[in-house]
C-alpha positions as YAML, in Angstrom:
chain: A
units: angstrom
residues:
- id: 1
  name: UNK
  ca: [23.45, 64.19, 0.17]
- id: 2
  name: UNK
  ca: [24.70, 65.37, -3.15]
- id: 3
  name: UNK
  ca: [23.32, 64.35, -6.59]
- id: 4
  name: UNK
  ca: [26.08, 61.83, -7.08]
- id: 5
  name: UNK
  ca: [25.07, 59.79, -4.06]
- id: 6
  name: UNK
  ca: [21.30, 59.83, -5.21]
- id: 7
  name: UNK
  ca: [22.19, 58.85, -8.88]
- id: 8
  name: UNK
  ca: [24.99, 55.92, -7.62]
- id: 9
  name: UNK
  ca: [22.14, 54.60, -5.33]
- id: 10
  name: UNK
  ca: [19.56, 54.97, -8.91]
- id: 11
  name: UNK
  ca: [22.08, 52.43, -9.97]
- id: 12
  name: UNK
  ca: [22.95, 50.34, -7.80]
- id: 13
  name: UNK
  ca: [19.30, 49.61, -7.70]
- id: 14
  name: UNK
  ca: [18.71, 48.78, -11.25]
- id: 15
  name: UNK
  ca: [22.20, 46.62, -10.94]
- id: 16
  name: UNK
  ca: [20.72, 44.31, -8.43]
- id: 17
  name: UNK
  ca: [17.32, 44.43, -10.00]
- id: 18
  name: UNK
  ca: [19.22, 42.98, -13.23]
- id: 19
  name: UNK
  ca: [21.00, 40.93, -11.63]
- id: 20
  name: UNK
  ca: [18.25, 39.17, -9.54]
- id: 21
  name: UNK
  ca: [16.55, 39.09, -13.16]
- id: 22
  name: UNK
  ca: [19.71, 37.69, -14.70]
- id: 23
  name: UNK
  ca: [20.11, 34.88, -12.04]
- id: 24
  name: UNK
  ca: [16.13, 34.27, -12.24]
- id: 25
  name: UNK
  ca: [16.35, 33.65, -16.41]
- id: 26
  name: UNK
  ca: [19.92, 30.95, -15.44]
- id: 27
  name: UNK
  ca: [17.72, 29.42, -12.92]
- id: 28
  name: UNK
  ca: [15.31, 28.39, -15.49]
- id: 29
  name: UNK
  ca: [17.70, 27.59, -18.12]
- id: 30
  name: UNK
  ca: [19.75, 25.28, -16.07]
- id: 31
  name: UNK
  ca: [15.67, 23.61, -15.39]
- id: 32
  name: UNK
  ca: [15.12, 23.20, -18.65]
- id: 33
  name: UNK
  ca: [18.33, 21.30, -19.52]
- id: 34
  name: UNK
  ca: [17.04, 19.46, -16.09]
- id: 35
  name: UNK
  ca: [19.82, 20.41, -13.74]
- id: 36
  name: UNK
  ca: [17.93, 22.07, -11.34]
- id: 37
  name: UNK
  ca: [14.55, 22.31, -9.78]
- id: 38
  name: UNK
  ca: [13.38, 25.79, -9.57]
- id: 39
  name: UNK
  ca: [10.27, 27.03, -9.99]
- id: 40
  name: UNK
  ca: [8.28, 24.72, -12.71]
- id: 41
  name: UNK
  ca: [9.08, 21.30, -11.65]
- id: 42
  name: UNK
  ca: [8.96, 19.87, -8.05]
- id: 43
  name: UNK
  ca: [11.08, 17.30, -6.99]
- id: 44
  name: UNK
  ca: [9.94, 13.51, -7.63]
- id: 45
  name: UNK
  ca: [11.81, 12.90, -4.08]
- id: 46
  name: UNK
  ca: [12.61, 15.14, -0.73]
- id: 47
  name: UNK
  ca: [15.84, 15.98, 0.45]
- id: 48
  name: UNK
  ca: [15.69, 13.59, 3.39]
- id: 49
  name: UNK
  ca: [16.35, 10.53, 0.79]
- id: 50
  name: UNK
  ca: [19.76, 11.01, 0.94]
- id: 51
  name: UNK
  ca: [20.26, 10.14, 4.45]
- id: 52
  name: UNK
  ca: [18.26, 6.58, 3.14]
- id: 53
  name: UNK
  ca: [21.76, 5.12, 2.97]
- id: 54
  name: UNK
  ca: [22.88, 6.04, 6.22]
- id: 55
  name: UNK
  ca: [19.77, 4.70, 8.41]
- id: 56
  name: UNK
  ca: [20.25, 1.23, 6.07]
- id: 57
  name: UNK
  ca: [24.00, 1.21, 7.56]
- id: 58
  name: UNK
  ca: [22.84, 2.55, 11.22]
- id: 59
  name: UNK
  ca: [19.31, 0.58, 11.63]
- id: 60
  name: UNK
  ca: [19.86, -2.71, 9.66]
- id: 61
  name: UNK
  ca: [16.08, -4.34, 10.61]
- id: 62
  name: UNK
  ca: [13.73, -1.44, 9.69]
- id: 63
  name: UNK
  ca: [14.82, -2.09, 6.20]
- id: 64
  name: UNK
  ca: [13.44, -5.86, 6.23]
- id: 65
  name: UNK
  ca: [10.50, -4.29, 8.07]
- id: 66
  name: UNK
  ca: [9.88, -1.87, 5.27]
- id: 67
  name: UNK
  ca: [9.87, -4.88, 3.01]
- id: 68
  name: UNK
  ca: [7.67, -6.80, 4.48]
- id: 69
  name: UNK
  ca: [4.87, -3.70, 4.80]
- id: 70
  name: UNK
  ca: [5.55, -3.65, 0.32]
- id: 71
  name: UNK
  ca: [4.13, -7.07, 0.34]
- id: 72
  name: UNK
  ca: [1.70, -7.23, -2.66]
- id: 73
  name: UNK
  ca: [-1.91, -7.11, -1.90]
- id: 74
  name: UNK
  ca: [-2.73, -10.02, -4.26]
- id: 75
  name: UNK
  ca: [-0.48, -12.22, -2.50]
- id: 76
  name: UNK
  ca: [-2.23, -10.81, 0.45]
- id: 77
  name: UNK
  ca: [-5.48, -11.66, -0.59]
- id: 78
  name: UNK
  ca: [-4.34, -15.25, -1.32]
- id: 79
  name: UNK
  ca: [-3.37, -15.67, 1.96]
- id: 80
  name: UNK
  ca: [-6.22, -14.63, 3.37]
- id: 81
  name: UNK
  ca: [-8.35, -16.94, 1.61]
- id: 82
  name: UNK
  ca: [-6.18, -19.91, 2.49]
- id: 83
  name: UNK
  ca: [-6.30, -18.78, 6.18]
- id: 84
  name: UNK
  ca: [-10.38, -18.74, 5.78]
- id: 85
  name: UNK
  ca: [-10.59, -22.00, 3.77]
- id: 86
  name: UNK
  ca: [-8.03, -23.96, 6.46]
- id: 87
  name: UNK
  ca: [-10.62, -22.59, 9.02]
- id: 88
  name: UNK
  ca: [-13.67, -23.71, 7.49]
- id: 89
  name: UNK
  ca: [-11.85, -27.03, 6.85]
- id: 90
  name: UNK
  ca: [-11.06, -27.13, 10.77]
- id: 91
  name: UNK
  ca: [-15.12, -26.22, 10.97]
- id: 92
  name: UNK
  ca: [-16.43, -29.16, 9.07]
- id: 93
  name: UNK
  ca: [-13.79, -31.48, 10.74]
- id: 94
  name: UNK
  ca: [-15.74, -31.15, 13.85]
- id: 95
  name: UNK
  ca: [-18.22, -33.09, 15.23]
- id: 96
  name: UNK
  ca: [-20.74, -32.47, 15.21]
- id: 97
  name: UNK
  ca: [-20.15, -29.23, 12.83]
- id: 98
  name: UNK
  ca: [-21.18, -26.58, 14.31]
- id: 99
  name: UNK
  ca: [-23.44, -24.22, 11.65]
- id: 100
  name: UNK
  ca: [-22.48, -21.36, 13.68]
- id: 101
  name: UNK
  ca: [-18.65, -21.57, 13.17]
- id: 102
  name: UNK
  ca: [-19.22, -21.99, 9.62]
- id: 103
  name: UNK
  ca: [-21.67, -19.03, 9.06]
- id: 104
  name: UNK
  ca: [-19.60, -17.01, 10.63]
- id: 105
  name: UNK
  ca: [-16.08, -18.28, 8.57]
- id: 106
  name: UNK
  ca: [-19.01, -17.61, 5.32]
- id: 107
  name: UNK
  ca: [-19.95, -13.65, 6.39]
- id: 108
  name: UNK
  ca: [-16.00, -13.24, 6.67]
- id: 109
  name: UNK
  ca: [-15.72, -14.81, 2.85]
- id: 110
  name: UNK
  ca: [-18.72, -12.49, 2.17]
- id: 111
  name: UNK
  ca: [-17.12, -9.29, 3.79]
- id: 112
  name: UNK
  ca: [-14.32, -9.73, 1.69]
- id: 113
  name: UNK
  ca: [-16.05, -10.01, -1.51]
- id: 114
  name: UNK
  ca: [-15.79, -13.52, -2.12]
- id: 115
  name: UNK
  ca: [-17.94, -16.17, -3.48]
- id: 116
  name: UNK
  ca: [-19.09, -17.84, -0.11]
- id: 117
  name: UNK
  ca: [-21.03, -20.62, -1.94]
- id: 118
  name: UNK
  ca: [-18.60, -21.42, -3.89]
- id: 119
  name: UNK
  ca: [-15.87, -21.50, -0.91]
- id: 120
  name: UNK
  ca: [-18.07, -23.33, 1.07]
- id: 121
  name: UNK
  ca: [-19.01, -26.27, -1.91]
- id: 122
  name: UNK
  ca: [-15.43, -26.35, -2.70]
- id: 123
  name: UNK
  ca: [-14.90, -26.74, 1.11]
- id: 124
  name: UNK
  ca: [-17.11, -29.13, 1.52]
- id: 125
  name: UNK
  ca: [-15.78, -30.93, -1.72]
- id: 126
  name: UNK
  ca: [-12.32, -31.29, -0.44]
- id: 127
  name: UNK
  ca: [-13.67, -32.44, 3.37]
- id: 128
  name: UNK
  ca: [-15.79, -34.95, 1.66]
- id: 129
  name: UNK
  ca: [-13.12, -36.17, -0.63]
- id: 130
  name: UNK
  ca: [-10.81, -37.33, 2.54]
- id: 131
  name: UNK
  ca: [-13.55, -38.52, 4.67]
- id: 132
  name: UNK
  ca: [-16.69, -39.56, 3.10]
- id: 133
  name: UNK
  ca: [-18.45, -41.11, 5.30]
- id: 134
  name: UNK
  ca: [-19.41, -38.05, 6.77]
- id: 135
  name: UNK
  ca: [-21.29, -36.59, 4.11]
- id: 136
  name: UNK
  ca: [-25.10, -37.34, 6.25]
- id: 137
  name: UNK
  ca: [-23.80, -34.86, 8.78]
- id: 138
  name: UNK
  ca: [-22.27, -31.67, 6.27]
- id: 139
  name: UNK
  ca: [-25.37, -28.86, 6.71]
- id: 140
  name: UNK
  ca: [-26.89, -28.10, 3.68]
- id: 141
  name: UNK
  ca: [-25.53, -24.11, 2.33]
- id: 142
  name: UNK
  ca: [-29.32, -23.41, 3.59]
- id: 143
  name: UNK
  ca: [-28.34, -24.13, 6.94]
- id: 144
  name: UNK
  ca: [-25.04, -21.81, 7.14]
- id: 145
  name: UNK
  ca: [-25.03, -18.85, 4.60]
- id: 146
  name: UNK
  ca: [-24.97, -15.89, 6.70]
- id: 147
  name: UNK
  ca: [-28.19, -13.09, 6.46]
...
């Protein structure tokens, strides 16, 4: 190899090297001006969102499915108490009521964080309130709060 090949290879290498540099200093201009992710700020989304559009067009139901799962908690949490109140309700309709069934609707209530005296007085409020005449057999909150 002669001298000219060693010195044309010297530069070659210091062209690329300056041009990888050169590319490397456009690549973070063009993220700055926020054209292009690159190397100091991920993406808020993946690649694969794109293709969002075409499932929606292929699978029509998983987007109603997807819907449903975004349901807010506190609407959620509503239900759920209705669900436990209805079934205390049903509990106290009984008779004779059962203290069992209604500690156990109670330790769900207290599970969840709830004020089970306070469900079961306003249960017992509202029960009372359509049929009084049963108010001799309601057991006392003494007789049903859970442990």
């Amino acid at each position: 190899m002669s001298g000219w090949h060693l010195l044309l290879g010297g530069v070659a290498l210091v062209g690329i090297a300056a041009a990888l540099y050169g590319l490397n200093r456009l690549g973070l201009w063009l993220e700055d001006r926020g054209w292009l992710y690159y190397r100091r700020r991920r993406p808020s989304s993946s690649p694969l969102s794109m293709w969002v559009a075409m499932q929606q067009y292929m699978e029509p139901g998983v987007k109603h499915v997807r819907e449903a799962g975004q349901e807010s908690k506190e609407e959620d949490h509503q239900a759920s108490k209705e669900r436990l109140v209805s079934g205390l309700l049903a509990c106290l309709e009984a008779d004779p009521v059962n203290p069992e069934h209604v500690r156990l609707y109670l330790a769900a209530a207290q599970e969840a964080s709830w004020d089970c005296e306070q469900l079961y007085a306003d249960a017992v409020r509202v029960h009372l309130a359509a049929r009084p005449e049963r108010s001799a057999q309601m057991p006392t909150l003494e007789d049903v709060m859970p442990d």
